[in-house]
N, C-alpha and C positions, 0 to 999 in steps of 0.2 A: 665482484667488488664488495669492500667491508661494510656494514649496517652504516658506519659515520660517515663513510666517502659517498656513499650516496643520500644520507641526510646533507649532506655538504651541500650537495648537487640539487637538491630540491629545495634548498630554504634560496640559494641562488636565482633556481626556475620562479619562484613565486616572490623573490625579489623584482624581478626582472618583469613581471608581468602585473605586481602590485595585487597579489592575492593576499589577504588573511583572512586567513582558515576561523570560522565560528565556533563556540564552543557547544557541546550540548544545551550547556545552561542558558545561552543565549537564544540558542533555537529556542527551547523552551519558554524563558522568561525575558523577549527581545526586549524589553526596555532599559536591560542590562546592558545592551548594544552601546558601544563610546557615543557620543553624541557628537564626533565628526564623521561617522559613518551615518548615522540617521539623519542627520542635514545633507548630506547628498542624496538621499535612494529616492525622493520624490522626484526627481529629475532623470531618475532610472525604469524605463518601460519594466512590467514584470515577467517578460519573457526574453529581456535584452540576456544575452551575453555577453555579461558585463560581472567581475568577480568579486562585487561588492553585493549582488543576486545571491550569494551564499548563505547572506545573512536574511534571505525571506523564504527559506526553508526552515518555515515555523509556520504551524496553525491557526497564524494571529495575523497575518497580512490585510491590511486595511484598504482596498482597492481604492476607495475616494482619496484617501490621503497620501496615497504612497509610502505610509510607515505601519506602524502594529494599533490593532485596538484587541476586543476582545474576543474571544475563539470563533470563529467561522465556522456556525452552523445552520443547519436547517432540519425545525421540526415538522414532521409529518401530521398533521390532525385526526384526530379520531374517526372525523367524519369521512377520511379516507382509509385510515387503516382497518378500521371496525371495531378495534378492539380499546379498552377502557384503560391499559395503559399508555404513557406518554414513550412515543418513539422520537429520540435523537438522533441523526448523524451528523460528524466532524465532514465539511467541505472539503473536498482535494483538490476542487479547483485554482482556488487563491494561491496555490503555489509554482513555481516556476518551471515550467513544462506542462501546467495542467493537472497534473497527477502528485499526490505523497508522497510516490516512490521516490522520486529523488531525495527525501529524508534519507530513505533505507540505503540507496547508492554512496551516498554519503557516509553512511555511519559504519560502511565498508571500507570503504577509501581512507578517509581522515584518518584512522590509528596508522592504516600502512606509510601516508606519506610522513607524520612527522618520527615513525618511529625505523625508518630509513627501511622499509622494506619495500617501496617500490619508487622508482625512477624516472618521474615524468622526461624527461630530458631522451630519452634512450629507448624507452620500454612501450609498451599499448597495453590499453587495460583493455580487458575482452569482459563482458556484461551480458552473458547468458540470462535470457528473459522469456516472458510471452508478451512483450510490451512495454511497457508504462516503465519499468525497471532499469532496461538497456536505453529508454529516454531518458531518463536521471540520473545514467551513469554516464553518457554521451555530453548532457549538458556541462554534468561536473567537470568530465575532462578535456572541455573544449575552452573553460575556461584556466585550466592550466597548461593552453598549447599543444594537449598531448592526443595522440589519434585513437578515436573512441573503434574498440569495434564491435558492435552491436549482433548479437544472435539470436533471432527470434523465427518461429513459423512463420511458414511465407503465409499460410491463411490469413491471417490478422489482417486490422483493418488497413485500407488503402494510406489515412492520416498519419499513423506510426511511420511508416515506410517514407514517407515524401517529407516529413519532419527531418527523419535521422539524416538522410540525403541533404539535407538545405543547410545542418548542422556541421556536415562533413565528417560525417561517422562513413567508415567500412562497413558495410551492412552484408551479414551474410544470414539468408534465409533459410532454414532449415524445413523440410520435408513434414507435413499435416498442419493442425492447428494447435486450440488453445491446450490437448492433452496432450499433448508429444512433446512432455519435456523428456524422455531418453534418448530423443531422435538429437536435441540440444548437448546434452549431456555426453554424444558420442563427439559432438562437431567437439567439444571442451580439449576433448583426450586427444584428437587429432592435431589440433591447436599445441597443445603438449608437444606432443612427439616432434611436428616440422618446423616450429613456431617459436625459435628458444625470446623473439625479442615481448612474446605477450604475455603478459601476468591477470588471471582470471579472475574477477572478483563474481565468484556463486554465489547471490542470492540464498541460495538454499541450503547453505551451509556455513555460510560465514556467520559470524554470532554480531559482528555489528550492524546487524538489519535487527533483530529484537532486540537490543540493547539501545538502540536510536528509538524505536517505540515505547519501550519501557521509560527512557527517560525526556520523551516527549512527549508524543501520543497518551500513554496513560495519565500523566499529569492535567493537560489540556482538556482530557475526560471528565477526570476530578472538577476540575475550575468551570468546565459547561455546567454538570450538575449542579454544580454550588450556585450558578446563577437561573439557575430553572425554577428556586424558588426554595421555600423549606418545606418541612413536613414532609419531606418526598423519602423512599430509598429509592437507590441505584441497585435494578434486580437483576438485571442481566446486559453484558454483551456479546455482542453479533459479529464476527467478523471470518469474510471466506480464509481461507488459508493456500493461496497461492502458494506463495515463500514460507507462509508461516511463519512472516516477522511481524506484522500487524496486529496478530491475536497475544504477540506478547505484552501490548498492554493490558490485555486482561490481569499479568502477573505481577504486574505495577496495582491495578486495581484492589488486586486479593489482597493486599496488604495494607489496605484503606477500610474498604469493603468486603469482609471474610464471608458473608453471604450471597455474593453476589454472581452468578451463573453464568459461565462462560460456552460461549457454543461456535464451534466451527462452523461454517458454511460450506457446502461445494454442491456442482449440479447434479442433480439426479442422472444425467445421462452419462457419470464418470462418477459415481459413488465410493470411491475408493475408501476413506475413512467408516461412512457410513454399513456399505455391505462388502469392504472388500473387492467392489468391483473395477470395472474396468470398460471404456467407453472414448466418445467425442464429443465435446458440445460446442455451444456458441457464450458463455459470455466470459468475455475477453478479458483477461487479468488475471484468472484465477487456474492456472495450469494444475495438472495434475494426474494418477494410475500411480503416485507416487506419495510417500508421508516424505514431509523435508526435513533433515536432520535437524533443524536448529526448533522443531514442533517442540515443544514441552508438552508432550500429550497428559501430563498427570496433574495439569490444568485446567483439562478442558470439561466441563461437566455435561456435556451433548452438543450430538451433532446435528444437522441440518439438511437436508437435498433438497435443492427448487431445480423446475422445471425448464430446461431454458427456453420453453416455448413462452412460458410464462414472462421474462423479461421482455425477449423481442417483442411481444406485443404490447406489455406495457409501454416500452422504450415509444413506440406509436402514439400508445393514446397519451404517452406524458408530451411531447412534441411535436404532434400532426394539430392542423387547426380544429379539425372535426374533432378529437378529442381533448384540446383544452375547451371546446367551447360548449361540451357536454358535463363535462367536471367542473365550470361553468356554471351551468343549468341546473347542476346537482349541490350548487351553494358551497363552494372553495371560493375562496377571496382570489379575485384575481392579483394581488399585491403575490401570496405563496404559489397560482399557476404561473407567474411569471418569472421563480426560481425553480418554478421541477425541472427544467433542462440540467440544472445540476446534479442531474443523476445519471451515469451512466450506465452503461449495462450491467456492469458487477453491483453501481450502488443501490439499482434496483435488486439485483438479487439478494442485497445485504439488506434492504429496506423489509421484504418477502419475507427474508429470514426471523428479524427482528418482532414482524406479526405473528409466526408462525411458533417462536418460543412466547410472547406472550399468550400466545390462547393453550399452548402444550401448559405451560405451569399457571395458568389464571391467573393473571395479573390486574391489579386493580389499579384504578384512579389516583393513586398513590406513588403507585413505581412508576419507571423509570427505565429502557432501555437504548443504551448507546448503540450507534452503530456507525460504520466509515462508507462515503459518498465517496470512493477512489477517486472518482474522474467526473468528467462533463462528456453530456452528449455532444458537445462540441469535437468531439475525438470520434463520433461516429454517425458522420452525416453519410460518408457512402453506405454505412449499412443502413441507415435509412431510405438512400435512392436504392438500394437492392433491395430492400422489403415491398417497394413501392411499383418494382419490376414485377418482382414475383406474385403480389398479392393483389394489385392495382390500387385503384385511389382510396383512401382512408376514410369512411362515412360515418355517419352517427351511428347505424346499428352495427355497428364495429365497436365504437364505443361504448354502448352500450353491453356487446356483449363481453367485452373485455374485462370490463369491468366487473361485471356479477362474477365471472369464469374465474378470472385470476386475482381479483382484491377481496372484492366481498364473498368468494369463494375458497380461498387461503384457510387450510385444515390443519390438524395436529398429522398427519399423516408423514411420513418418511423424517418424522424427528425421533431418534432414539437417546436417551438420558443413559449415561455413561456411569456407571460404577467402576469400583479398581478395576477390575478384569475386563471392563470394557478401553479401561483408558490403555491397562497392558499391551491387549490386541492389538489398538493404533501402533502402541511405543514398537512391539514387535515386528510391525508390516515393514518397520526401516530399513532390518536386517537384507530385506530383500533388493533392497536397492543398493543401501549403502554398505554392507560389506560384502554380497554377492557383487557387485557390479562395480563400486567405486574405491575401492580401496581401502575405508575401513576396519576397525577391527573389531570382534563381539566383545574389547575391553571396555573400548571407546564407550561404545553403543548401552553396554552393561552401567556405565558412569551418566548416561542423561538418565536413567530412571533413579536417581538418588538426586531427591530436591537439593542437598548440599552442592551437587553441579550448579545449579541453577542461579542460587543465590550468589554464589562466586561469579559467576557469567555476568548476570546484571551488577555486578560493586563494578563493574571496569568503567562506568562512561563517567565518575569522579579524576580515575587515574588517566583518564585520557584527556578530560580537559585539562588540567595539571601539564600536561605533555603538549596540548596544542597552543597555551599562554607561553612555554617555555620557547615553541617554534617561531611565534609571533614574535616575541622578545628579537631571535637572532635574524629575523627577516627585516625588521627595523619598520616594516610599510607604515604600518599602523600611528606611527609618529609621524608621519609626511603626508597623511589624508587630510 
């Protein structure tokens, strides 16, 4: 069917169902939002499926009010990080499913539906994830009718699974955990081959997952800063690279802030960027044995490995009583231990990360590092009843020694600072995946190492808002709200 006969068909679907689609710029800057849609949404739960929830896929969601205030963060104090710069991160919980991703799910979807390349009416989107991703793409297309279907490791936490199920996603579980995205990657090509009604929105290769960071995420970075005070630089950020959409704010950044140090994340027990390796760990979100094509590795100015024994146990002492009531004891206001649940296991690792480039580049009481809080441990209460199996009840001298171990014990160790030829090696490790295995070609692969890619890449979320104002136009909804 032609490009137009199925924009036909989709501006119908979402007539029919009273969607209008958001812009980036409204993600970004919701007070943009018409003011007959933000007179409704306080009367909208923030996890209804309801397609007016579109428009709170922004970093600015005001839980008391039920509309936007300003960026939803949480700084970590000194007195827990140890170190003399200011550590930020961006909350992922205030958005609609719990997690960010559903920006990234988005900023895959919206170009295809208004520029007639995929067909709610007829078609299934398939949302290849380790998580949080295939929730955000599930969410998205439940609210345009259409059947999500979800691929992720069956390891992940039990929460994912009994969401997607309640959502009425097809969930198909793939074979290990959070590293085995080729085990994902194979269920993709299968899907291909028997599947002709599913159209697959990859994460890890579609460029509207860094193109939705770029033009929200790094903004929203900008505007936390600016409200942290003056006198400050912004020296570096933190963020793992799952997808490698996230760290594309950093490329929004660079072009604010030209000195400003961008570092990957991933765990030590699956070092792939860092030494090439290859492994399994535990914290959830951040898949990987793979570089994802959409990485701008000639970005990234170092990278990162934490421990993932190191999260699980903080993930304890942030959430067990024995351990807020020793952090506590150790003079944390209890107003801040009563938001560390907002960290989940990756935002712990991305918190780790964050101390861990401040003390590699000594950073002072002046700087300044971002970092993204993906999720809420709210997303991971069974791994907390299975740490509680395995380890038994959670005590003070747990606390204690978790503390020294993995906070005030946090070294320059397994961080290596990237030169050209370091960042080549990442860009290089792609070939192995993506034109030995996916289809690819070393032309493709030859054109991400030339920054002029890059910049063309991010110009698109203008011309695609331009394109989703012209779909709103021919949907009419937006007039009858």
């Amino acid at each position: 069917m032609s490009r137009p006969a199925v924009l036909k068909k989709t501006i119908a679907r979402c007539r029919e169902r009273k969607v209008v689609i958001p812009t980036f710029e409204e993600m970004r800057s919701p007070g943009k939002i018409a003011a007959a849609i933000q007179k409704r949404l306080p009367k909208i739960g923030l996890w209804d499926v309801d397609p007016l929830n579109l428009f709170r896929i922004t970093w600015k969601n005001d839980v008391k009010t039920g509309l936007f205030g300003r960026v939803n963060t949480l700084e970590i104090p000194p007195s827990l990080t140890g170190v003399r710069a200011r550590v930020i991160g961006l909350v992922g919980k205030f958005f609609p499913t719990g997690a960010h991703k559903v920006g990234a799910a988005f900023g895959c979807l919206a170009p295809r539906l208004v520029n007639g390349e995929f067909d709610p009416t007829t078609q299934k989107a398939v949302w290849p994830s380790t998580g949080n991703y295939c929730r955000g793409g599930a969410f998205d297309s439940a609210l345009l009718d259409c059947t999500p279907v979800a691929i992720l490791p069956e390891g992940m936490s039990r929460e994912r699974f009994e969401w997607l199920k309640e959502i009425g996603a097809e969930v198909i579980a793939t074979p290990g955990t959070e590293s085995n995205v080729k085990e994902i990657y194979d269920k993709c090509w299968e899907i291909r081959r028997t599947r002709p009604e599913c159209v697959i929105f990859n994460q890890f290769d579609e460029f509207g997952n860094p193109v939705w960071h770029y033009e929200v995420t790094g903004p929203a970075i900008e505007e936390a800063f600016a409200d942290a005070g003056s006198g400050l630089r912004l020296a570096g950020y933190v963020s793992a690279t799952g997808s490698a959409g996230t760290i594309a704010a950093g490329d929004y950044l660079r072009t604010k802030f030209p000195h400003v140090k961008v570092a990957a994340s991933e765990a030590l027990q699956c070092p792939t960027l860092l030494y090439n390796g290859f492994g399994a760990h535990r914290i959830e979100g951040i898949g990987d044995k793979h570089v994802p094509w959409i990485h701008n590795a000639r970005n990234t100015d170092a990278v990162i490995g934490i421990d993932d024994e190191a999260c699980m146990r903080l993930l304890r002492l942030f959430n067990e009583p024995a351990g807020l009531q020793q952090l506590k004891e150790d003079g944390l206001p209890p107003a801040f231990l009563d938001r560390l649940p907002l960290l989940g296991i990756s935002g712990i690792s991305n918190m780790l990360s964050a101390v861990k480039l401040a003390k590699f580049f000594e950073l002072g009481e002046k700087d300044v590092v971002f970092t993204i809080f993906t999720d809420s441990s709210d997303l991971y209460k069974s791994r907390l009843e299975e740490l509680r199996h395995e380890s038994g009840a959670y005590e003070r001298k747990h606390a204690l020694y978790d503390r020294a171990r993995y906070l005030d014990g946090a070294g320059i160790d397994h961080v290596q600072e990237l030169g050209y030829y370091g960042q080549k090696r990442i860009h290089n490790l792609k070939y192995f995946t993506w034109v030995e295995q996916q289809g690819k070609s070393s032309e493709d692969l030859n054109r991400l190492w030339d920054p002029a890619f890059w910049t063309d890449v991010f110009q698109q979320g203008p011309k695609w808002d331009r394109q989703i104002r012209d779909f709103n136009k021919e949907t009419g909804v937006l007039k009858k709200i």
